[in-house]
C-alpha positions in Angstrom: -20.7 22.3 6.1 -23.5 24.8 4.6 -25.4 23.4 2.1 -28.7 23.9 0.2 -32.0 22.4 -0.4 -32.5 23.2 -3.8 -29.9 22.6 -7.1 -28.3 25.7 -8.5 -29.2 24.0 -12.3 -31.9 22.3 -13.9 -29.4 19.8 -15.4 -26.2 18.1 -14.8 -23.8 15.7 -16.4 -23.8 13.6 -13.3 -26.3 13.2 -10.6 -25.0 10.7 -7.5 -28.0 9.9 -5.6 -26.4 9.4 -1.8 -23.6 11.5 -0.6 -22.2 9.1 1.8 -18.3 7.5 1.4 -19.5 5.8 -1.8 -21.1 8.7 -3.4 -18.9 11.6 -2.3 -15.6 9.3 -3.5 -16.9 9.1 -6.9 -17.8 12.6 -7.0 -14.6 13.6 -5.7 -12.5 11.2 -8.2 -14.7 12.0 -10.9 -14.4 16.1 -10.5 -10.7 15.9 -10.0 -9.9 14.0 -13.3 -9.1 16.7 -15.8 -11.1 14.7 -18.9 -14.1 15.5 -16.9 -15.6 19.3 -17.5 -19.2 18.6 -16.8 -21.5 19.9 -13.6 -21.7 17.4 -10.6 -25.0 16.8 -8.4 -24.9 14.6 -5.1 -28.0 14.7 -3.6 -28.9 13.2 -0.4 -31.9 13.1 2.0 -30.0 14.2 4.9 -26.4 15.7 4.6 -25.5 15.8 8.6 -25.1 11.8 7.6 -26.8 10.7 11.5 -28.1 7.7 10.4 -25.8 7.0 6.9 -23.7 3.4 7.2 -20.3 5.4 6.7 -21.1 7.5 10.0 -21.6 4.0 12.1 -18.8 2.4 10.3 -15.8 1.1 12.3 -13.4 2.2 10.1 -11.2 -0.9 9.6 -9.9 -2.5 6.3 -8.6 -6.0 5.7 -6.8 -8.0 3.0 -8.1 -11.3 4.3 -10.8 -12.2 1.5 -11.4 -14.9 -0.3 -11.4 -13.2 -3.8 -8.6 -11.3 -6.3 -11.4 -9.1 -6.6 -11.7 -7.6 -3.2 -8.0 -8.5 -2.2 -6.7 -5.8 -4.6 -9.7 -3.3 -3.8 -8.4 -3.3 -0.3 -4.5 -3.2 -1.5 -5.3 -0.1 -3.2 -7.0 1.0 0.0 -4.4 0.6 2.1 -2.2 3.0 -0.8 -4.9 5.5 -0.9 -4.4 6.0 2.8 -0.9 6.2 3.1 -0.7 8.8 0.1 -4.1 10.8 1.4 -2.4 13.5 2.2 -0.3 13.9 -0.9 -3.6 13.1 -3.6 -6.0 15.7 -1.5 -3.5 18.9 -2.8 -4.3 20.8 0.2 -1.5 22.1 3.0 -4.2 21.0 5.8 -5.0 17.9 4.6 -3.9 15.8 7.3 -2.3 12.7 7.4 -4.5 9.1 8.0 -2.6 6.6 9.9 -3.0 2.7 9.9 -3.1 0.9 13.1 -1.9 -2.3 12.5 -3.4 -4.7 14.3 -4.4 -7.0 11.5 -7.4 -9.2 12.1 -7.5 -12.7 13.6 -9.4 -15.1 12.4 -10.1 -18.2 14.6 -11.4 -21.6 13.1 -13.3 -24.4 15.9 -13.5 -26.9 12.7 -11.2 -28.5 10.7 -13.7 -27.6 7.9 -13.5 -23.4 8.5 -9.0 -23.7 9.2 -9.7 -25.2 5.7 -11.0 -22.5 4.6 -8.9 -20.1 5.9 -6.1 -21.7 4.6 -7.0 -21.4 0.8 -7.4 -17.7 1.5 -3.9 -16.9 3.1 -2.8 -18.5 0.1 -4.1 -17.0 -2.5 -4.0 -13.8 -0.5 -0.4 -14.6 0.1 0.2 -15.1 -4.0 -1.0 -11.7 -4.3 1.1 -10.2 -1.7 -0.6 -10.0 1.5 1.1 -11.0 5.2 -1.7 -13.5 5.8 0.0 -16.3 8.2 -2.0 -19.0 9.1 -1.4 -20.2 13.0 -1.5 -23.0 15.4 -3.1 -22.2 18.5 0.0 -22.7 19.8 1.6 -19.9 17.8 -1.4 -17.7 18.6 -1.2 -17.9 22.3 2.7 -17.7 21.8 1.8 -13.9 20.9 -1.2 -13.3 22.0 -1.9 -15.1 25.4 -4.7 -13.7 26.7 -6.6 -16.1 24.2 -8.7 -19.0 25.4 -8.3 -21.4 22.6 -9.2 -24.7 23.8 -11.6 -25.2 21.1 -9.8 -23.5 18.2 -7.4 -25.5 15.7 -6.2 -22.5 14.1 -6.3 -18.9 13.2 -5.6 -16.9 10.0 -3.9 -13.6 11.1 -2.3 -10.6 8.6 -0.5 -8.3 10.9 0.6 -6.1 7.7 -1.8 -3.6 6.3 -4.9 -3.8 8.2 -6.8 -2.7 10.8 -8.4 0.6 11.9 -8.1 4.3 10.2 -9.9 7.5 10.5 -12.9 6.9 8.3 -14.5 10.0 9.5 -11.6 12.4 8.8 -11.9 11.0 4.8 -15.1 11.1 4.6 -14.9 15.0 5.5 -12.3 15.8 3.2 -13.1 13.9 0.2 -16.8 15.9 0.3 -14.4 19.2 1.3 -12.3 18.9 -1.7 -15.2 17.8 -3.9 -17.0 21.2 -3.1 -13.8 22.6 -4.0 -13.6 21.1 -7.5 -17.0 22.6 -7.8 -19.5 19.2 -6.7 -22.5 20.7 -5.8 -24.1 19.3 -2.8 -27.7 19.2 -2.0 -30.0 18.1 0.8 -32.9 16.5 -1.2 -35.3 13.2 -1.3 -35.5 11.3 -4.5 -39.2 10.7 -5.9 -38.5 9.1 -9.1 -36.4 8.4 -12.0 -37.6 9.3 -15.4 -36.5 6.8 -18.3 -37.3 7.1 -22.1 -36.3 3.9 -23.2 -33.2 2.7 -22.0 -31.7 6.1 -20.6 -32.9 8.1 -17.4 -33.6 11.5 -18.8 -34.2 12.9 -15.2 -34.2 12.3 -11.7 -37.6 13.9 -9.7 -37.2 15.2 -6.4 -39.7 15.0 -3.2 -41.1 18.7 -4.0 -41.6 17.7 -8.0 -38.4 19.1 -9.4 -36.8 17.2 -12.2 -33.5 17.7 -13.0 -31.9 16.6 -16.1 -29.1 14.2 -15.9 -26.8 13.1 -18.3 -26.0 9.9 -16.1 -27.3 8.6 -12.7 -25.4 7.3 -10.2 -27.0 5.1 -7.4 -25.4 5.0 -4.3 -28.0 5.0 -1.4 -26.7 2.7 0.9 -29.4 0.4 2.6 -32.1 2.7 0.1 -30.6 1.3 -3.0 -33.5 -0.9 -3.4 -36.0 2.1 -3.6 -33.5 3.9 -6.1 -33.8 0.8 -8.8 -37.4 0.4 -8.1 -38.0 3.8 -9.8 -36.2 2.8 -12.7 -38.3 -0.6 -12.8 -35.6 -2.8 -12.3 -34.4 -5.2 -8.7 -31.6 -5.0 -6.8 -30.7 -7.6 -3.9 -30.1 -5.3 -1.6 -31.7 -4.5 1.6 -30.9 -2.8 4.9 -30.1 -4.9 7.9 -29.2 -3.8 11.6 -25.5 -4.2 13.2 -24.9 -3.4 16.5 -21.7 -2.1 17.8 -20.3 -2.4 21.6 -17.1 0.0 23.2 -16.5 -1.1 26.7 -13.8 -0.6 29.1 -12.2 -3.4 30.7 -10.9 -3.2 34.3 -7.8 -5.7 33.3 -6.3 -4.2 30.2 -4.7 -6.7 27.7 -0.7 -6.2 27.6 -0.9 -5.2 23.6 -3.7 -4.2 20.6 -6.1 -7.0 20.3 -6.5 -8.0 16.7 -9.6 -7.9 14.9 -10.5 -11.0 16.6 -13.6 -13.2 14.7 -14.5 -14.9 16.7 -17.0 -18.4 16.0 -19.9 -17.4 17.8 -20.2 -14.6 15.2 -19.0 -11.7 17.6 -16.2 -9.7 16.5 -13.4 -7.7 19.2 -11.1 -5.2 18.6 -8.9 -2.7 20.5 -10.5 0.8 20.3 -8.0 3.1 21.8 -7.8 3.0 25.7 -11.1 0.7 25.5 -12.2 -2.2 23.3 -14.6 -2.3 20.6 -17.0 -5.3 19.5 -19.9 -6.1 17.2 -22.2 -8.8 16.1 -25.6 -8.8 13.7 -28.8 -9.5 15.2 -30.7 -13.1 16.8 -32.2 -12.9 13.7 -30.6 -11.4 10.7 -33.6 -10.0 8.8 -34.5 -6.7 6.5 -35.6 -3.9 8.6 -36.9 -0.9 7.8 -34.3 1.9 6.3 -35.4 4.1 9.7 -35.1 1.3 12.1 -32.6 1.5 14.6 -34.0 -0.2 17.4 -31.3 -1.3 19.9 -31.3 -4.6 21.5 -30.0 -4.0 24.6 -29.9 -7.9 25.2 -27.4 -8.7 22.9 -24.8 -7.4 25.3 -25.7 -9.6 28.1 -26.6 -12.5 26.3 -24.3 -12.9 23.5 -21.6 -10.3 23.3 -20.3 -10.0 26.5 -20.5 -13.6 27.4 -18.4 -14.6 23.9 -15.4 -11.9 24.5 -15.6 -13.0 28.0 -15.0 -16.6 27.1 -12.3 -16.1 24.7 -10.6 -13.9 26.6 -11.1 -14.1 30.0 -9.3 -10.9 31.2 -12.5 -9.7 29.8 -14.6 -10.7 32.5 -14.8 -7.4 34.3 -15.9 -5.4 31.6 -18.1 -1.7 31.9 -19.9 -1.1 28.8 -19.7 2.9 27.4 -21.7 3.2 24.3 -23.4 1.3 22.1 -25.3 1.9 18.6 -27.2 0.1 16.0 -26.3 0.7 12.1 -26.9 -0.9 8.6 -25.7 -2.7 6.0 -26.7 -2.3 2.8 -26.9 -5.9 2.7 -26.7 -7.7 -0.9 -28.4 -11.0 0.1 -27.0 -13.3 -3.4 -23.2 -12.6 -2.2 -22.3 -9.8 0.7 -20.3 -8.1 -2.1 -20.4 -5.1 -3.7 -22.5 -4.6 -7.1 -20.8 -2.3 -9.6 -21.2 -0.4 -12.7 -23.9 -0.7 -15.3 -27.1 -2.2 -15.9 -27.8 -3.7 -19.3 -31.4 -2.6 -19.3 -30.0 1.2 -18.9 -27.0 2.7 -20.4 -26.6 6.1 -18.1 -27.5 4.6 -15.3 -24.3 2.8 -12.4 -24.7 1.0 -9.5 -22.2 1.4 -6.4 -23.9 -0.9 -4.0 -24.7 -3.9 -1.7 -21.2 -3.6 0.3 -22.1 -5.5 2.9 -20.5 -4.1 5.8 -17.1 -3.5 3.2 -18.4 0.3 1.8 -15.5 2.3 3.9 -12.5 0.7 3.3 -13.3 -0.4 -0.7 -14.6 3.3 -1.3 -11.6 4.7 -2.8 -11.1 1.9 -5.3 -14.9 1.8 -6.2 -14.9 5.9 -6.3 -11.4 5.7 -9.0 -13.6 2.7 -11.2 -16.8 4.2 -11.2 -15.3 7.5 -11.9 -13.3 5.5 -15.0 -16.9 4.2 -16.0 -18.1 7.7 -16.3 -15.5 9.1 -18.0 -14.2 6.7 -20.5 -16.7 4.1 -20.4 -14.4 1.8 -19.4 -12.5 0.5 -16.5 -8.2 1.9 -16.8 -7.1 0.7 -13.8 -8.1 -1.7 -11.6 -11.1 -4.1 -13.7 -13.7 -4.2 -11.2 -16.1 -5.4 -13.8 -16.1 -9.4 -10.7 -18.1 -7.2 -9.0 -20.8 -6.1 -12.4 -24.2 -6.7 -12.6 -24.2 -10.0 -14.7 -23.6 -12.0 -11.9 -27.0 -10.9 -10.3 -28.7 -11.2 -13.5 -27.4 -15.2 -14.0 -27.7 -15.4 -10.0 -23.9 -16.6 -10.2 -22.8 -15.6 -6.7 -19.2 -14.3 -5.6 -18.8 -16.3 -2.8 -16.8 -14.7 0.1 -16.6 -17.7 3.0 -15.0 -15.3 5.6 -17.7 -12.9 5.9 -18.6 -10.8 8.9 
Protein backbone atom coordinates (compact mmCIF):
# COMPACT_ATOMS: atom_id res chain seq x y z
CA UNK A 1 0.00 0.00 0.00
CA UNK A 2 1.32 3.72 -0.89
CA UNK A 3 1.65 5.75 1.92
CA UNK A 4 3.34 8.96 3.15
CA UNK A 5 5.90 10.28 5.40
CA UNK A 6 4.47 13.28 6.41
CA UNK A 7 0.61 13.95 7.94
CA UNK A 8 -1.75 15.77 5.53
CA UNK A 9 -2.88 18.02 9.01
CA UNK A 10 -1.40 19.66 11.78
CA UNK A 11 -4.09 18.17 14.11
CA UNK A 12 -6.33 15.22 14.58
CA UNK A 13 -9.02 14.00 16.88
CA UNK A 14 -7.25 10.76 17.16
CA UNK A 15 -3.62 9.88 16.88
CA UNK A 16 -2.84 5.83 17.20
CA UNK A 17 0.78 5.55 17.74
CA UNK A 18 1.51 1.79 16.01
CA UNK A 19 -0.44 0.64 13.03
CA UNK A 20 -0.13 -2.98 13.63
CA UNK A 21 -3.45 -5.45 14.28
CA UNK A 22 -4.04 -3.45 17.51
CA UNK A 23 -3.79 -0.06 16.12
CA UNK A 24 -5.28 -0.46 12.72
CA UNK A 25 -8.47 -2.44 14.43
CA UNK A 26 -9.20 0.53 16.58
CA UNK A 27 -8.74 2.80 13.76
CA UNK A 28 -10.83 0.91 11.60
CA UNK A 29 -13.78 0.26 14.38
CA UNK A 30 -13.42 3.64 15.43
CA UNK A 31 -13.81 5.37 11.66
CA UNK A 32 -16.59 3.08 10.78
CA UNK A 33 -18.90 4.04 13.82
CA UNK A 34 -21.11 6.76 12.46
CA UNK A 35 -20.93 8.91 16.05
CA UNK A 36 -17.36 9.40 15.13
CA UNK A 37 -16.79 12.49 12.48
CA UNK A 38 -13.31 13.50 13.52
CA UNK A 39 -9.73 13.04 11.37
CA UNK A 40 -7.76 9.74 12.19
CA UNK A 41 -3.80 9.48 12.42
CA UNK A 42 -1.94 6.03 12.73
CA UNK A 43 1.47 6.54 12.62
CA UNK A 44 4.08 3.95 12.61
CA UNK A 45 7.89 3.80 12.23
CA UNK A 46 7.75 1.35 9.52
CA UNK A 47 4.42 0.51 7.60
CA UNK A 48 5.80 -2.68 5.42
CA UNK A 49 5.26 -4.23 9.21
CA UNK A 50 8.85 -6.66 8.75
CA UNK A 51 9.58 -6.80 12.04
CA UNK A 52 5.85 -5.82 13.85
CA UNK A 53 4.50 -8.88 16.28
CA UNK A 54 1.24 -9.22 14.02
CA UNK A 55 3.51 -10.14 10.90
CA UNK A 56 5.35 -13.12 13.06
CA UNK A 57 2.16 -14.07 14.61
CA UNK A 58 0.82 -17.61 14.15
CA UNK A 59 -2.44 -16.68 13.72
CA UNK A 60 -4.33 -18.95 16.11
CA UNK A 61 -7.09 -18.17 18.74
CA UNK A 62 -8.26 -20.15 21.69
CA UNK A 63 -11.09 -20.19 24.32
CA UNK A 64 -8.95 -22.16 26.81
CA UNK A 65 -8.17 -19.33 29.47
CA UNK A 66 -8.42 -19.07 32.78
CA UNK A 67 -10.43 -15.76 32.96
CA UNK A 68 -14.25 -14.43 31.89
CA UNK A 69 -12.25 -11.73 30.71
CA UNK A 70 -10.28 -13.24 27.93
CA UNK A 71 -12.75 -16.21 27.40
CA UNK A 72 -15.33 -13.77 25.89
CA UNK A 73 -12.60 -11.55 24.06
CA UNK A 74 -11.81 -14.68 22.16
CA UNK A 75 -15.74 -15.70 21.78
CA UNK A 76 -16.21 -12.51 20.13
CA UNK A 77 -13.13 -13.42 18.06
CA UNK A 78 -14.18 -16.34 16.84
CA UNK A 79 -17.74 -14.18 15.61
CA UNK A 80 -15.84 -11.48 14.16
CA UNK A 81 -14.23 -14.05 11.93
CA UNK A 82 -17.02 -15.90 10.80
CA UNK A 83 -19.01 -12.57 9.89
CA UNK A 84 -15.65 -10.84 8.33
CA UNK A 85 -16.88 -10.79 5.29
CA UNK A 86 -20.26 -9.43 5.94
CA UNK A 87 -18.90 -6.37 8.56
CA UNK A 88 -15.98 -5.32 5.94
CA UNK A 89 -18.98 -4.03 3.29
CA UNK A 90 -16.86 -4.73 0.46
CA UNK A 91 -17.81 -7.39 -2.62
CA UNK A 92 -14.02 -8.60 -2.43
CA UNK A 93 -13.69 -8.91 0.97
CA UNK A 94 -13.02 -12.43 1.25
CA UNK A 95 -14.06 -14.86 3.52
CA UNK A 96 -11.59 -16.09 6.80
CA UNK A 97 -11.97 -19.62 7.67
CA UNK A 98 -11.32 -21.43 11.07
CA UNK A 99 -9.43 -24.52 11.14
CA UNK A 100 -10.48 -26.29 13.87
CA UNK A 101 -8.06 -28.10 15.43
CA UNK A 102 -8.55 -26.77 18.91
CA UNK A 103 -5.59 -26.91 21.16
CA UNK A 104 -4.39 -29.66 23.51
CA UNK A 105 -3.22 -29.16 26.54
CA UNK A 106 -1.23 -31.88 28.34
CA UNK A 107 -0.70 -31.97 32.22
CA UNK A 108 2.61 -34.41 33.74
CA UNK A 109 1.30 -33.32 37.45
CA UNK A 110 -1.65 -33.89 39.21
CA UNK A 111 -1.08 -30.17 40.29
CA UNK A 112 -1.26 -28.59 36.43
CA UNK A 113 -4.69 -31.49 35.31
CA UNK A 114 -5.80 -29.42 38.41
CA UNK A 115 -5.52 -26.59 36.88
CA UNK A 116 -6.81 -27.36 33.74
CA UNK A 117 -9.69 -28.68 35.10
CA UNK A 118 -11.02 -25.37 36.86
CA UNK A 119 -10.60 -23.81 33.37
CA UNK A 120 -12.70 -26.23 31.24
CA UNK A 121 -15.19 -25.51 33.75
CA UNK A 122 -15.52 -22.30 34.01
CA UNK A 123 -14.81 -22.02 30.26
CA UNK A 124 -17.48 -24.68 29.93
CA UNK A 125 -20.10 -22.41 32.12
CA UNK A 126 -19.55 -19.79 29.58
CA UNK A 127 -20.02 -21.93 26.63
CA UNK A 128 -16.85 -23.22 25.34
CA UNK A 129 -16.26 -27.15 24.14
CA UNK A 130 -13.43 -27.52 26.60
CA UNK A 131 -13.32 -31.46 27.46
CA UNK A 132 -10.98 -32.48 29.76
CA UNK A 133 -9.22 -36.13 28.84
CA UNK A 134 -7.69 -39.17 30.19
CA UNK A 135 -4.68 -40.16 28.35
CA UNK A 136 -6.59 -42.87 27.46
CA UNK A 137 -9.25 -40.88 25.72
CA UNK A 138 -6.44 -38.73 24.10
CA UNK A 139 -4.64 -41.55 22.52
CA UNK A 140 -8.18 -43.04 21.74
CA UNK A 141 -8.24 -40.03 19.07
CA UNK A 142 -5.15 -39.00 18.73
CA UNK A 143 -2.58 -41.97 18.81
CA UNK A 144 0.30 -40.74 17.59
CA UNK A 145 0.87 -39.31 21.26
CA UNK A 146 3.43 -40.59 23.70
CA UNK A 147 1.82 -40.01 26.90
CA UNK A 148 3.40 -42.15 29.38
CA UNK A 149 4.05 -39.37 31.61
CA UNK A 150 0.81 -37.30 31.07
CA UNK A 151 -2.37 -37.74 33.44
CA UNK A 152 -4.46 -35.67 31.41
CA UNK A 153 -5.17 -33.12 28.72
CA UNK A 154 -7.58 -30.24 28.37
CA UNK A 155 -8.73 -30.17 24.62
CA UNK A 156 -11.57 -27.70 22.93
CA UNK A 157 -12.04 -28.97 19.47
CA UNK A 158 -14.87 -26.16 18.91
CA UNK A 159 -13.85 -22.71 17.86
CA UNK A 160 -10.19 -22.64 17.87
CA UNK A 161 -7.27 -22.98 16.05
CA UNK A 162 -5.59 -21.28 13.15
CA UNK A 163 -6.99 -18.31 10.72
CA UNK A 164 -5.55 -16.01 8.23
CA UNK A 165 -4.21 -13.21 10.42
CA UNK A 166 -2.47 -11.73 7.55
CA UNK A 167 -5.44 -11.45 5.20
CA UNK A 168 -7.25 -9.24 8.32
CA UNK A 169 -4.67 -7.42 9.05
CA UNK A 170 -4.64 -6.17 5.21
CA UNK A 171 -8.10 -5.45 5.06
CA UNK A 172 -8.96 -3.90 8.29
CA UNK A 173 -5.96 -1.16 7.29
CA UNK A 174 -7.74 -1.27 3.46
CA UNK A 175 -11.04 -0.39 4.70
CA UNK A 176 -9.67 2.04 7.32
CA UNK A 177 -8.03 4.08 4.43
CA UNK A 178 -11.31 3.82 2.87
CA UNK A 179 -13.19 5.46 5.82
CA UNK A 180 -10.66 8.09 5.40
CA UNK A 181 -7.72 6.85 8.32
CA UNK A 182 -4.77 8.49 7.31
CA UNK A 183 -1.76 6.45 7.48
CA UNK A 184 1.73 7.58 7.93
CA UNK A 185 5.23 6.22 8.12
CA UNK A 186 6.72 8.21 10.99
CA UNK A 187 8.97 7.85 14.41
CA UNK A 188 7.55 9.21 17.57
CA UNK A 189 9.94 11.63 19.59
CA UNK A 190 7.80 12.79 22.33
CA UNK A 191 4.44 13.43 23.79
CA UNK A 192 3.58 16.80 24.90
CA UNK A 193 1.32 17.07 28.11
CA UNK A 194 -0.09 20.23 29.83
CA UNK A 195 -1.28 18.92 32.84
CA UNK A 196 -3.14 15.92 32.63
CA UNK A 197 -3.89 15.92 28.79
CA UNK A 198 -1.31 15.31 25.82
CA UNK A 199 -1.78 18.33 23.69
CA UNK A 200 0.59 16.89 20.92
CA UNK A 201 2.50 14.11 19.85
CA UNK A 202 6.32 15.21 18.30
CA UNK A 203 7.66 13.37 15.58
CA UNK A 204 11.46 12.27 14.77
CA UNK A 205 11.90 15.40 12.29
CA UNK A 206 10.32 17.93 15.15
CA UNK A 207 6.74 17.99 13.87
CA UNK A 208 4.09 18.24 16.47
CA UNK A 209 0.79 17.41 15.69
CA UNK A 210 -2.10 18.20 17.73
CA UNK A 211 -4.20 15.49 19.08
CA UNK A 212 -7.34 15.45 20.57
CA UNK A 213 -6.52 11.89 22.09
CA UNK A 214 -3.55 9.48 21.91
CA UNK A 215 -3.67 6.14 21.44
CA UNK A 216 -0.72 3.83 22.39
CA UNK A 217 -0.38 0.80 20.69
CA UNK A 218 3.36 0.06 19.87
CA UNK A 219 3.72 -3.34 20.54
CA UNK A 220 7.07 -4.39 22.31
CA UNK A 221 7.84 -0.06 22.07
CA UNK A 222 4.95 0.57 24.44
CA UNK A 223 7.37 1.17 27.10
CA UNK A 224 9.13 4.09 25.21
CA UNK A 225 5.56 5.52 24.21
CA UNK A 226 4.62 6.01 28.22
CA UNK A 227 8.02 7.06 29.09
CA UNK A 228 7.38 10.26 27.06
CA UNK A 229 4.33 10.95 28.88
CA UNK A 230 6.36 10.33 32.30
CA UNK A 231 4.53 7.50 33.38
CA UNK A 232 5.68 3.18 33.43
CA UNK A 233 4.26 0.54 31.74
CA UNK A 234 5.32 -3.28 32.44
CA UNK A 235 5.84 -4.04 29.21
CA UNK A 236 8.88 -5.03 27.45
CA UNK A 237 9.79 -6.87 24.25
CA UNK A 238 10.87 -10.51 24.52
CA UNK A 239 12.10 -12.93 21.60
CA UNK A 240 9.88 -16.14 20.35
CA UNK A 241 11.04 -18.36 18.04
CA UNK A 242 8.96 -20.19 15.57
CA UNK A 243 9.86 -23.63 13.76
CA UNK A 244 7.85 -25.12 10.27
CA UNK A 245 9.30 -28.50 9.41
CA UNK A 246 8.27 -31.31 7.29
CA UNK A 247 8.00 -34.62 8.55
CA UNK A 248 8.84 -37.65 6.41
CA UNK A 249 5.90 -39.82 8.38
CA UNK A 250 2.81 -37.58 8.19
CA UNK A 251 0.38 -37.88 11.16
CA UNK A 252 -3.07 -39.49 9.88
CA UNK A 253 -5.15 -36.16 10.94
CA UNK A 254 -4.44 -32.11 12.09
CA UNK A 255 -2.45 -32.16 15.21
CA UNK A 256 -3.94 -29.91 17.84
CA UNK A 257 -2.31 -27.10 19.26
CA UNK A 258 -0.37 -29.41 21.30
CA UNK A 259 1.37 -27.67 24.75
CA UNK A 260 3.32 -29.51 25.49
CA UNK A 261 5.31 -29.58 29.31
CA UNK A 262 8.61 -28.85 28.28
CA UNK A 263 7.26 -25.45 27.19
CA UNK A 264 7.38 -26.26 23.33
CA UNK A 265 4.24 -25.87 21.53
CA UNK A 266 3.16 -28.13 17.86
CA UNK A 267 0.69 -27.57 15.53
CA UNK A 268 -0.30 -28.70 12.03
CA UNK A 269 0.64 -25.99 9.50
CA UNK A 270 -0.83 -27.07 6.23
CA UNK A 271 1.10 -29.99 4.51
CA UNK A 272 3.95 -29.42 7.24
CA UNK A 273 3.91 -28.82 11.03
CA UNK A 274 4.54 -25.76 12.86
CA UNK A 275 6.22 -25.34 16.52
CA UNK A 276 7.44 -22.71 18.87
CA UNK A 277 9.00 -22.20 22.25
CA UNK A 278 10.55 -18.81 24.07
CA UNK A 279 14.11 -18.63 24.65
CA UNK A 280 16.79 -20.62 27.49
CA UNK A 281 16.41 -17.56 29.10
CA UNK A 282 13.35 -15.48 28.83
CA UNK A 283 14.75 -11.96 29.16
CA UNK A 284 13.98 -8.23 27.63
CA UNK A 285 15.84 -7.67 24.49
CA UNK A 286 16.29 -4.96 22.59
CA UNK A 287 13.04 -3.81 20.29
CA UNK A 288 15.67 -4.49 17.08
CA UNK A 289 16.88 -7.81 18.30
CA UNK A 290 16.14 -10.69 16.42
CA UNK A 291 18.94 -12.74 16.87
CA UNK A 292 18.12 -16.47 16.05
CA UNK A 293 19.20 -19.27 18.13
CA UNK A 294 19.74 -21.81 15.90
CA UNK A 295 20.31 -24.28 18.88
CA UNK A 296 17.01 -24.26 20.15
CA UNK A 297 16.00 -26.67 17.32
CA UNK A 298 18.39 -29.25 18.07
CA UNK A 299 18.49 -28.98 21.58
CA UNK A 300 15.00 -28.35 22.72
CA UNK A 301 12.44 -28.26 20.01
CA UNK A 302 13.12 -30.98 17.94
CA UNK A 303 13.99 -33.36 20.73
CA UNK A 304 10.42 -32.45 22.75
CA UNK A 305 8.06 -32.98 19.50
CA UNK A 306 10.15 -35.91 18.76
CA UNK A 307 9.42 -37.43 22.13
CA UNK A 308 5.85 -36.78 22.27
CA UNK A 309 5.27 -37.85 19.11
CA UNK A 310 7.54 -40.14 17.86
CA UNK A 311 6.46 -40.26 14.13
CA UNK A 312 8.25 -37.01 14.45
CA UNK A 313 11.58 -38.34 14.54
CA UNK A 314 12.44 -37.94 10.90
CA UNK A 315 11.74 -34.44 10.64
CA UNK A 316 13.47 -31.68 7.83
CA UNK A 317 13.32 -28.27 9.23
CA UNK A 318 12.02 -25.36 6.37
CA UNK A 319 12.09 -22.02 8.00
CA UNK A 320 12.45 -20.56 11.07
CA UNK A 321 12.14 -16.93 12.60
CA UNK A 322 12.40 -15.05 15.75
CA UNK A 323 9.60 -12.44 16.86
CA UNK A 324 8.31 -10.48 20.00
CA UNK A 325 6.08 -10.23 22.54
CA UNK A 326 5.07 -7.25 23.91
CA UNK A 327 5.50 -9.00 27.06
CA UNK A 328 3.50 -7.43 30.22
CA UNK A 329 5.73 -8.99 32.97
CA UNK A 330 2.94 -8.44 36.30
CA UNK A 331 0.28 -10.77 34.30
CA UNK A 332 0.90 -11.81 30.30
CA UNK A 333 -2.42 -9.92 29.76
CA UNK A 334 -3.47 -7.21 27.93
CA UNK A 335 -3.54 -3.59 29.58
CA UNK A 336 -6.47 -1.52 28.38
CA UNK A 337 -7.97 1.89 28.32
CA UNK A 338 -7.02 4.87 30.42
CA UNK A 339 -4.56 6.12 32.66
CA UNK A 340 -5.66 8.06 35.72
CA UNK A 341 -2.80 10.42 35.50
CA UNK A 342 -4.03 11.41 31.79
CA UNK A 343 -7.46 11.67 30.55
CA UNK A 344 -6.86 11.62 26.47
CA UNK A 345 -4.43 9.35 26.62
CA UNK A 346 -5.48 4.88 26.09
CA UNK A 347 -3.40 2.05 26.40
CA UNK A 348 -3.92 -1.15 24.07
CA UNK A 349 -1.02 -3.16 25.29
CA UNK A 350 1.15 -5.96 26.90
CA UNK A 351 -0.68 -8.89 24.94
CA UNK A 352 1.57 -11.25 25.62
CA UNK A 353 1.70 -13.32 22.65
CA UNK A 354 -2.60 -12.93 22.62
CA UNK A 355 -2.58 -9.40 20.31
CA UNK A 356 -4.07 -11.21 16.94
CA UNK A 357 -6.76 -13.10 17.99
CA UNK A 358 -8.19 -10.46 20.93
CA UNK A 359 -7.71 -7.52 18.40
CA UNK A 360 -11.17 -7.24 17.20
CA UNK A 361 -12.64 -7.19 20.64
CA UNK A 362 -9.91 -4.68 21.96
CA UNK A 363 -10.32 -2.52 18.58
CA UNK A 364 -14.71 -2.47 19.17
CA UNK A 365 -13.81 -1.37 23.25
CA UNK A 366 -11.17 0.97 22.67
CA UNK A 367 -13.08 2.39 19.82
CA UNK A 368 -16.29 2.57 22.61
CA UNK A 369 -13.70 4.39 24.99
CA UNK A 370 -13.13 7.03 22.39
CA UNK A 371 -16.35 7.56 21.36
CA UNK A 372 -18.58 7.46 24.34
CA UNK A 373 -16.21 7.35 27.14
CA UNK A 374 -17.46 4.27 28.09
CA UNK A 375 -17.40 0.66 27.36
CA UNK A 376 -21.31 -0.56 25.43
CA UNK A 377 -20.48 -3.88 24.79
CA UNK A 378 -18.26 -6.06 26.05
CA UNK A 379 -16.71 -4.36 29.76
CA UNK A 380 -13.13 -4.86 29.21
CA UNK A 381 -12.48 -2.45 32.04
CA UNK A 382 -10.43 -6.69 33.94
CA UNK A 383 -8.08 -5.71 31.71
CA UNK A 384 -7.71 -1.51 32.91
CA UNK A 385 -4.91 0.00 34.32
CA UNK A 386 -5.83 -0.12 38.10
CA UNK A 387 -4.65 -3.49 38.41
CA UNK A 388 -1.01 -2.28 37.44
CA UNK A 389 -1.26 0.61 39.54
CA UNK A 390 -2.32 -1.69 42.92
CA UNK A 391 0.04 -4.48 41.33
CA UNK A 392 -3.11 -6.88 41.59
CA UNK A 393 -2.18 -9.35 38.84
CA UNK A 394 -4.75 -11.21 36.45
CA UNK A 395 -3.43 -14.42 36.74
CA UNK A 396 -3.68 -16.61 33.54
CA UNK A 397 -2.09 -20.25 34.75
CA UNK A 398 -2.22 -21.65 31.13
CA UNK A 399 0.09 -19.32 29.48
CA UNK A 400 2.30 -19.90 26.54
Amino acid sequence: MAHSNRPTHTAYDLVIIGGAMIGSSIAWWTARNPDFQGRILVLDRDLSFEYASTTHTNSCIRQQFGSEINIRISQFGVEFIRQFQDVMDDPEAPAIRLQNFGYLYLADTPAFAQVLAANQRLQSSLGAGTRMMTPGQIMQEYPFYALEDIVAGSHNPIDEGYFDGGTMFDWLRRMSRKRGVEYVQATVAGLRRNGTTVTHVVLGDGTEIAAGQVVNAAGPRAAQVAEMAGLSLPVEPRRRFTFVFEAEDRLPRDLPLTIDPSGVHVRSDGQWYMAGCPPHEDLAVDPTDFTMDHSLWEDKVWPAVATRIPAFERVRLRNSWVGHYAYNTLDQNAILGTHPEIANLLFANGFSGHGLQQSPAVGRGLSELIVYGAYRSLDLSPLGFARILDNRPLIERAVI
